[in-house]
Biopython code that builds the backbone (N, CA, C, O; Angstrom):
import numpy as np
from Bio.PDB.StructureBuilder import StructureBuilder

atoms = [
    (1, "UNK", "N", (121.115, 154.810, 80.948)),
    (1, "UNK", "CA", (121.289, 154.496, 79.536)),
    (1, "UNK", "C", (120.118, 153.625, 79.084)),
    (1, "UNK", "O", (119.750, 152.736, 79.853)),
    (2, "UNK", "N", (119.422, 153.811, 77.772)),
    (2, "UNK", "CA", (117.991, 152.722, 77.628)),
    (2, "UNK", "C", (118.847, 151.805, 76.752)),
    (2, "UNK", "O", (119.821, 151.932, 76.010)),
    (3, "UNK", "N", (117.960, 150.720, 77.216)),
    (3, "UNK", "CA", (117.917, 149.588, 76.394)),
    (3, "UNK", "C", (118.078, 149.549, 75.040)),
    (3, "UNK", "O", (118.303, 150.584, 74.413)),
    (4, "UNK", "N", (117.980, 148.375, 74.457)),
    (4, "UNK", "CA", (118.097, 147.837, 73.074)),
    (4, "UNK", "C", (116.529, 148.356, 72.569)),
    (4, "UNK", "O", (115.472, 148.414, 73.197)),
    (5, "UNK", "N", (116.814, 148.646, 71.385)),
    (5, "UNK", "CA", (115.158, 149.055, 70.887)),
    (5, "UNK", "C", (114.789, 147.732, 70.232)),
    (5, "UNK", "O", (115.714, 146.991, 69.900)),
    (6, "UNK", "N", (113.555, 147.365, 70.016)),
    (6, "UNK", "CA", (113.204, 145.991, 69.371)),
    (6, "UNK", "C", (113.572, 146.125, 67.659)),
    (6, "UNK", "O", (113.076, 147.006, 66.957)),
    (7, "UNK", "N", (114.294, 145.336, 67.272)),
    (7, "UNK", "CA", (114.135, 145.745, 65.725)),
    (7, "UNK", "C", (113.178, 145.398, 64.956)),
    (7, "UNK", "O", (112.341, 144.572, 65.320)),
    (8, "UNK", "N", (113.146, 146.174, 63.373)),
    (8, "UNK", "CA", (112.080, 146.530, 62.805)),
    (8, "UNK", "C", (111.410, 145.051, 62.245)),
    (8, "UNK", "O", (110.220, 144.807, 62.046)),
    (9, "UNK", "N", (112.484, 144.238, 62.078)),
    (9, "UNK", "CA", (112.089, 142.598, 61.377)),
    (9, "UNK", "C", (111.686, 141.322, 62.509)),
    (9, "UNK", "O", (111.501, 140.121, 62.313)),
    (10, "UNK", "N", (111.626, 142.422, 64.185)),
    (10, "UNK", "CA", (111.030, 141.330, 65.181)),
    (10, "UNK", "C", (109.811, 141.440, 65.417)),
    (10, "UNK", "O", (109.271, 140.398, 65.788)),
    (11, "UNK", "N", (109.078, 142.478, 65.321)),
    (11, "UNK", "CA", (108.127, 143.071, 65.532)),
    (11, "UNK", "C", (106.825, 141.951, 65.278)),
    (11, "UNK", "O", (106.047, 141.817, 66.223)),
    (12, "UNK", "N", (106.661, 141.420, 64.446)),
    (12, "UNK", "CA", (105.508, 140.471, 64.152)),
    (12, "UNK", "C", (105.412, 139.177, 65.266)),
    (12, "UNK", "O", (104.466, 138.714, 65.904)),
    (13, "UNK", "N", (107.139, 138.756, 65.166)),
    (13, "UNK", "CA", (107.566, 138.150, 66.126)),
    (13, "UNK", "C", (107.138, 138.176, 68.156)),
    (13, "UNK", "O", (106.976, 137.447, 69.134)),
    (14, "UNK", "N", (107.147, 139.347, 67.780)),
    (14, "UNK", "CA", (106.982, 140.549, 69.671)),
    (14, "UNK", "C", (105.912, 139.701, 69.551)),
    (14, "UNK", "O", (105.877, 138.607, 70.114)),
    (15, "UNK", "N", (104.644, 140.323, 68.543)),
    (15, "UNK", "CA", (103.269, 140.448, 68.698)),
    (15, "UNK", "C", (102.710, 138.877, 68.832)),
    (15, "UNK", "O", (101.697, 138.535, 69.441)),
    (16, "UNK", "N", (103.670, 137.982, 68.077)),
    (16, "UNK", "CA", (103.115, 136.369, 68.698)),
    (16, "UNK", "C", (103.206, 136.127, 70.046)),
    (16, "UNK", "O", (102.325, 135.728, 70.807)),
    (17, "UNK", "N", (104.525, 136.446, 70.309)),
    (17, "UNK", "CA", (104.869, 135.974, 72.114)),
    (17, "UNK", "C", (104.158, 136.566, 73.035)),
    (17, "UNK", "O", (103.891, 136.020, 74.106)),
    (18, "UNK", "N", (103.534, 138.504, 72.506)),
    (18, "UNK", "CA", (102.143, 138.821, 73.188)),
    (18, "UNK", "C", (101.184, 138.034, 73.525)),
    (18, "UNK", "O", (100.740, 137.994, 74.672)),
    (19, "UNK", "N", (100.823, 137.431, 72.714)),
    (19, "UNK", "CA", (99.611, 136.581, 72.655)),
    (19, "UNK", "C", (99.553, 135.433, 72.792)),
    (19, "UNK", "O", (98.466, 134.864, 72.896)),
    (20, "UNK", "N", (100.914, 134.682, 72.835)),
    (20, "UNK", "CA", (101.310, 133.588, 73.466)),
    (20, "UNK", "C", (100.748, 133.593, 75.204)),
    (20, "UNK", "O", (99.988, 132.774, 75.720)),
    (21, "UNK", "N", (101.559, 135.077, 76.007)),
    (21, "UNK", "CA", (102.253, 135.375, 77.005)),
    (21, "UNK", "C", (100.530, 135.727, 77.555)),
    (21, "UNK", "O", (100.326, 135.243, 78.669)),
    (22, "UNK", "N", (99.386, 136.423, 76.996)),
    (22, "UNK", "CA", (97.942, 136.543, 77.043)),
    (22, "UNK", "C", (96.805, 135.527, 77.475)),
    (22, "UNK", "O", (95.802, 135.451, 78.184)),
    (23, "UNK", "N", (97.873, 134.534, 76.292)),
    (23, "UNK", "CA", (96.788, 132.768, 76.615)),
    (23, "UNK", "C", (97.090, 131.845, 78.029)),
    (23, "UNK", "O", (96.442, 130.985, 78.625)),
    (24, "UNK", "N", (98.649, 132.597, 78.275)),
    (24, "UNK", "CA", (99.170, 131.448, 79.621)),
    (24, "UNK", "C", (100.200, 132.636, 80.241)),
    (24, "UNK", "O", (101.323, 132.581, 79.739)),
    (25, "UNK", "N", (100.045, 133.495, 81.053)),
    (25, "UNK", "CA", (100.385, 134.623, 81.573)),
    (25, "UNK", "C", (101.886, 134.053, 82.855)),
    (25, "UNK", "O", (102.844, 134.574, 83.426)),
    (26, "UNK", "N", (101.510, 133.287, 82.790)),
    (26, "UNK", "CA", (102.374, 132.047, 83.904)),
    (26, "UNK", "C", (103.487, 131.320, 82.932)),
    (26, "UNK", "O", (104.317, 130.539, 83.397)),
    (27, "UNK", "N", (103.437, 131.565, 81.919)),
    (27, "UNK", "CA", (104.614, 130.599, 81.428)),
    (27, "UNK", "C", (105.324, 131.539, 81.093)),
    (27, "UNK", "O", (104.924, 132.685, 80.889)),
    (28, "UNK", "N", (107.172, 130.893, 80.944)),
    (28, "UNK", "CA", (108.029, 131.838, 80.248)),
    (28, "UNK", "C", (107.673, 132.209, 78.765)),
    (28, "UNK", "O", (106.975, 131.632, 77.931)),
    (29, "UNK", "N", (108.221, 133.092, 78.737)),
    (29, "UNK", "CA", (108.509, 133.760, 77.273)),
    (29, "UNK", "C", (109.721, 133.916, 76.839)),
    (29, "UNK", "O", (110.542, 134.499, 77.547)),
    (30, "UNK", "N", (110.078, 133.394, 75.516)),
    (30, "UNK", "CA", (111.506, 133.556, 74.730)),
    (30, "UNK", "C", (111.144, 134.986, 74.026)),
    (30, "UNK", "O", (110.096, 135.396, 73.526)),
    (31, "UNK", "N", (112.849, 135.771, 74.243)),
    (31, "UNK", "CA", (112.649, 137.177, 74.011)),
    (31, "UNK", "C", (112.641, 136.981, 72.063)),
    (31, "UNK", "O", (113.100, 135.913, 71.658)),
    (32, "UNK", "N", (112.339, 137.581, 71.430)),
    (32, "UNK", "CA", (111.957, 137.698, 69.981)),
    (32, "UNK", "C", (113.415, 138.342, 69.350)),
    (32, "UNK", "O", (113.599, 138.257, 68.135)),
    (33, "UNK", "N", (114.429, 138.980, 70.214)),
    (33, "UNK", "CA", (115.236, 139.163, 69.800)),
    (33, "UNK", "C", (116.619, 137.869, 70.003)),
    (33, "UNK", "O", (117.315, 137.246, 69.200)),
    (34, "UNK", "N", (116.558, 137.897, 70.931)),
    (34, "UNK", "CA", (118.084, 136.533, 71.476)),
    (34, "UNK", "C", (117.423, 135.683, 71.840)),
    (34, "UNK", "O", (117.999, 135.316, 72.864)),
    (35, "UNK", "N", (116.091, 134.739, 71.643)),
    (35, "UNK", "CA", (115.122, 133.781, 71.865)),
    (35, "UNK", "C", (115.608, 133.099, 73.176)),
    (35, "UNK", "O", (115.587, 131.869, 73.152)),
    (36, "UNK", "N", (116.055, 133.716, 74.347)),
    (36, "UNK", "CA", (116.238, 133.486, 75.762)),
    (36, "UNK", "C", (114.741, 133.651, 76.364)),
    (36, "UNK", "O", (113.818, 134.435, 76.145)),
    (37, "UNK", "N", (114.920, 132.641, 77.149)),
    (37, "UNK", "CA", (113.619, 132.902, 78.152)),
    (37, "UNK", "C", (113.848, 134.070, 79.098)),
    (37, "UNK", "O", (114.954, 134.591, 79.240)),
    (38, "UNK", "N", (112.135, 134.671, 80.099)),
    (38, "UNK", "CA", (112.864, 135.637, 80.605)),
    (38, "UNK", "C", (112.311, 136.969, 80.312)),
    (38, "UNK", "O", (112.486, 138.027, 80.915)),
    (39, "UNK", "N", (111.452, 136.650, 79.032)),
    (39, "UNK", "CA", (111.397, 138.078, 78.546)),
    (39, "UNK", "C", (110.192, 138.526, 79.723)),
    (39, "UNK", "O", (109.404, 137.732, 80.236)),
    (40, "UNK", "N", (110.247, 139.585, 79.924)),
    (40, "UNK", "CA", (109.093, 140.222, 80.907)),
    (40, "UNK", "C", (108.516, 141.393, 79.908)),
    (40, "UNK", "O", (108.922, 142.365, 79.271)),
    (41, "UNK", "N", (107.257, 140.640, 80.196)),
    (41, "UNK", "CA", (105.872, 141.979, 79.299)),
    (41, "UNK", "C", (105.046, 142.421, 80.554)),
    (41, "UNK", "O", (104.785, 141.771, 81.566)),
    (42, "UNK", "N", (104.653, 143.899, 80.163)),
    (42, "UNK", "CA", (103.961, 144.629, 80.761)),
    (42, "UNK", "C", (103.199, 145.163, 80.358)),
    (42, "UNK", "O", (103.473, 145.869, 79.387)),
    (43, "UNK", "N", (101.771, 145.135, 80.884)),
    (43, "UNK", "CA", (100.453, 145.545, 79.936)),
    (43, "UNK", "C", (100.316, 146.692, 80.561)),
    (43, "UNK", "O", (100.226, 146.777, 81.785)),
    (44, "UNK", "N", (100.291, 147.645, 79.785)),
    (44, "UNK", "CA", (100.042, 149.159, 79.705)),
    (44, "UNK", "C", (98.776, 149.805, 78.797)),
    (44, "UNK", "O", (98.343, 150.868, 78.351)),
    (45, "UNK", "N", (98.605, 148.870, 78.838)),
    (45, "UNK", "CA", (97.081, 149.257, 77.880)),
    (45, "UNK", "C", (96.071, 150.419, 78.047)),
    (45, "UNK", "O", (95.896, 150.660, 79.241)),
    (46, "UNK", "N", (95.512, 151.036, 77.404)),
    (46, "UNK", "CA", (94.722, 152.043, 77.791)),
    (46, "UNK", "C", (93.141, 151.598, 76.987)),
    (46, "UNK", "O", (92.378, 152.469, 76.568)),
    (47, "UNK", "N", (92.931, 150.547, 76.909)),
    (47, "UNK", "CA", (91.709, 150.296, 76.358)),
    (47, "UNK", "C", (90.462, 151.195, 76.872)),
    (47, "UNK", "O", (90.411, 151.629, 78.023)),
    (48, "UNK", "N", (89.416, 151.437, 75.853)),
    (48, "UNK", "CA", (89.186, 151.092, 74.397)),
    (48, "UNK", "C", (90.130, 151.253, 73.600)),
    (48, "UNK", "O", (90.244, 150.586, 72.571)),
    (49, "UNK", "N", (91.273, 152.538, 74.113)),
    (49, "UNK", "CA", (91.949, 153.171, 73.103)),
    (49, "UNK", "C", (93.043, 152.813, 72.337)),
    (49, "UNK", "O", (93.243, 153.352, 71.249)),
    (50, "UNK", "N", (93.673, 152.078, 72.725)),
    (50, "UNK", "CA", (94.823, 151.376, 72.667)),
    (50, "UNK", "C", (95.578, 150.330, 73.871)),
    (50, "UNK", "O", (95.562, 150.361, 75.101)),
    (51, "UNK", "N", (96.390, 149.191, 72.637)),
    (51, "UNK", "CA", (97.162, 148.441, 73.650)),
    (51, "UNK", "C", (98.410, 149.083, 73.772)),
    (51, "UNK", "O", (98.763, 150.013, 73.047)),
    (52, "UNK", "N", (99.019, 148.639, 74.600)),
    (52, "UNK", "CA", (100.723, 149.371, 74.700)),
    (52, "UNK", "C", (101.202, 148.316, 76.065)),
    (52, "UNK", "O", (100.661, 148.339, 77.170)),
    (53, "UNK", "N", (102.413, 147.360, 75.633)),
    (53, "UNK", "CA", (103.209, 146.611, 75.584)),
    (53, "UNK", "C", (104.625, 146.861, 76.046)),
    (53, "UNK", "O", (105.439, 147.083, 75.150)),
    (54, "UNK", "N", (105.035, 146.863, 77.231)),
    (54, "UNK", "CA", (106.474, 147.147, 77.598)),
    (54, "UNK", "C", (107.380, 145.642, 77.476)),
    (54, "UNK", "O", (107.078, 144.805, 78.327)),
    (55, "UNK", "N", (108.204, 145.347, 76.714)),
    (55, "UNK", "CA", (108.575, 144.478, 76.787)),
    (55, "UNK", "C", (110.188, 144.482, 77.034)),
    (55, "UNK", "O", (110.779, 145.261, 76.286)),
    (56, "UNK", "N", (110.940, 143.815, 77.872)),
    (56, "UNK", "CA", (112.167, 144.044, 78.723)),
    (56, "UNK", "C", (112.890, 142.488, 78.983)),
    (56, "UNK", "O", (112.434, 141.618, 79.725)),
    (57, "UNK", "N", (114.185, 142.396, 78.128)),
    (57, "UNK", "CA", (114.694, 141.239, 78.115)),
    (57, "UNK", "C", (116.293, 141.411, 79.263)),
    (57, "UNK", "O", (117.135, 142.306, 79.182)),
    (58, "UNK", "N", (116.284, 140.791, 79.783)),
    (58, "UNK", "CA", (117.517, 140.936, 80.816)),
    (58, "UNK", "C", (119.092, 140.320, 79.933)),
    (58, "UNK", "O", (120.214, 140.823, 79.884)),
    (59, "UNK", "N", (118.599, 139.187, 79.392)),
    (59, "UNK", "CA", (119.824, 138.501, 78.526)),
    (59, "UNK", "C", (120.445, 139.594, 77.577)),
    (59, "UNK", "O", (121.624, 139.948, 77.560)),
    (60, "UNK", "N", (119.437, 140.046, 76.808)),
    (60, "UNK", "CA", (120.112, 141.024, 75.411)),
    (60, "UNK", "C", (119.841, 142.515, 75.710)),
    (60, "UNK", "O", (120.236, 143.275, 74.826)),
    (61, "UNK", "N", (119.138, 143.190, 76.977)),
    (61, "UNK", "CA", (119.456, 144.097, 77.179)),
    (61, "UNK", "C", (118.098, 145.233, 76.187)),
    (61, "UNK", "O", (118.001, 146.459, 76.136)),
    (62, "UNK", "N", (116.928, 143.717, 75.292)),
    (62, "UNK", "CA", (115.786, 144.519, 74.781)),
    (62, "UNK", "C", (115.423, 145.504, 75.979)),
    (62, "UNK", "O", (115.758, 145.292, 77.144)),
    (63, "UNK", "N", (114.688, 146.617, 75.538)),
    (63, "UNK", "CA", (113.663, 147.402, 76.163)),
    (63, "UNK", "C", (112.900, 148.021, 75.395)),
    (63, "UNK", "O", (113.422, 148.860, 74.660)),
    (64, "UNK", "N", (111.897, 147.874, 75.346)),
    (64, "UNK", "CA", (110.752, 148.440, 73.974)),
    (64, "UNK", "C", (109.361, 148.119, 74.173)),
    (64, "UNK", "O", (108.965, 147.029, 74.587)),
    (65, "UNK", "N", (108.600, 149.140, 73.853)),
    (65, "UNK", "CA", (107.013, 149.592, 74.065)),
    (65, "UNK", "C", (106.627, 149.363, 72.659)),
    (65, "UNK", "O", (107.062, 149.974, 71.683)),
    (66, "UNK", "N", (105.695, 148.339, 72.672)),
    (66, "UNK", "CA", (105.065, 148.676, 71.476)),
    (66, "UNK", "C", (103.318, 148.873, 71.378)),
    (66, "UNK", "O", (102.437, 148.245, 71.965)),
    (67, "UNK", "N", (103.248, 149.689, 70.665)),
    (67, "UNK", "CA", (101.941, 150.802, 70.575)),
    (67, "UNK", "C", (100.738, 149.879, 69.355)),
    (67, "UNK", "O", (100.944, 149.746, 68.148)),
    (68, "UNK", "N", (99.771, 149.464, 69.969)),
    (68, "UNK", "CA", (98.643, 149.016, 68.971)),
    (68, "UNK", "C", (97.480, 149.748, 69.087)),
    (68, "UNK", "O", (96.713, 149.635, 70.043)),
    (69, "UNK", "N", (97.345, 150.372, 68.308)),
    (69, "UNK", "CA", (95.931, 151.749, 68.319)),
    (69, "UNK", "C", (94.571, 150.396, 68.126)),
    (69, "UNK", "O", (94.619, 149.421, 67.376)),
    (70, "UNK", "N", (93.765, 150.680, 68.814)),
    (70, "UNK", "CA", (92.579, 150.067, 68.576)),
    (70, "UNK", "C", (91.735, 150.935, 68.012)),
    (70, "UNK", "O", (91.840, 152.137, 68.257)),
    (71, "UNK", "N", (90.705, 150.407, 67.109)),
    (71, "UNK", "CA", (89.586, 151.279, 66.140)),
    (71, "UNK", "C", (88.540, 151.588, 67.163)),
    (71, "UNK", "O", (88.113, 150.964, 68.134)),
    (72, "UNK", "N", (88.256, 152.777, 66.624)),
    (72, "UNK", "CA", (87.271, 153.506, 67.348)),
    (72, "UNK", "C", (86.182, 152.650, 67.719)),
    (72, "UNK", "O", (86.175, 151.516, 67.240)),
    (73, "UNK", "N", (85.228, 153.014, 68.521)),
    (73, "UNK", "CA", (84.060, 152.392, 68.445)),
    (73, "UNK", "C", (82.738, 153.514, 67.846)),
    (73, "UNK", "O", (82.534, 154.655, 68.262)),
    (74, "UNK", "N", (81.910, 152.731, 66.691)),
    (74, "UNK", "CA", (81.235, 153.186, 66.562)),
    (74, "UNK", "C", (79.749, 153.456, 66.687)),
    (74, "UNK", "O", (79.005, 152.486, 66.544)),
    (75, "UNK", "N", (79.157, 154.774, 66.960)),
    (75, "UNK", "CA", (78.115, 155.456, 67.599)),
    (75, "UNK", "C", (77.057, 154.287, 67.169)),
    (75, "UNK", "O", (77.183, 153.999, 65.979)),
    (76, "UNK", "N", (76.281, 153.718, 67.690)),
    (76, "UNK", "CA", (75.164, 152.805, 67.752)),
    (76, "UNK", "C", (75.636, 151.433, 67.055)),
    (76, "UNK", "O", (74.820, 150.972, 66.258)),
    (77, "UNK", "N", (76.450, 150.941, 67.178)),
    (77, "UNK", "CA", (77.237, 149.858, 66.921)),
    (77, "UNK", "C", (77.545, 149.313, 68.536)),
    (77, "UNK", "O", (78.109, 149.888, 69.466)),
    (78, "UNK", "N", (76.575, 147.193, 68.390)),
    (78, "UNK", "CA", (76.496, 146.991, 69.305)),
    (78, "UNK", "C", (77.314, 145.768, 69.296)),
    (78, "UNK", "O", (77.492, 145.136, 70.338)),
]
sb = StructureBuilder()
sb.init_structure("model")
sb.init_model(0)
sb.init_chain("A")
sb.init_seg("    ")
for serial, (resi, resn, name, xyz) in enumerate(atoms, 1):
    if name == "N":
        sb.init_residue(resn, " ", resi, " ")
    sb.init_atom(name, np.array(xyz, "f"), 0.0, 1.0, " ", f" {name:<3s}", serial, name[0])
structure = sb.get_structure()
């Protein structure tokens, strides 16, 4: 059975604790949905092309990928 999907009004929320969780990879994270510590992120990234974010809360049962397209790179652009 999957998880909780992240809802649509946490989402900005997700993307702080990303980058929280980026600057200090070692500290907990409060999940964005039931603000329990705990939350576990997983970098799935496919750079240049995109980031992609598994994020999995044990307390509330989140499970949700979230997808950040990165911009192309362009031809003689250094």
């Amino acid at each position: 059975m999957p998880g909780t999907p992240l809802p649509a009004d946490k989402v900005r929320q997700a993307l702080a604790r990303i980058a929280a969780w980026r600057l200090a990879p070692g500290e907990p994270v409060a999940c964005p949905v039931c603000e329990a510590p705990g939350l576990d992120i997983k970098d799935r990234s496919t750079r240049p092309h995109a980031e992609w974010y598994a994020l999995t809360c044990p307390s509330c049962g989140l499970e949700h990928t979230l997808h950040i397209p990165m911009a192309p790179t362009m031809p003689g652009g250094d």
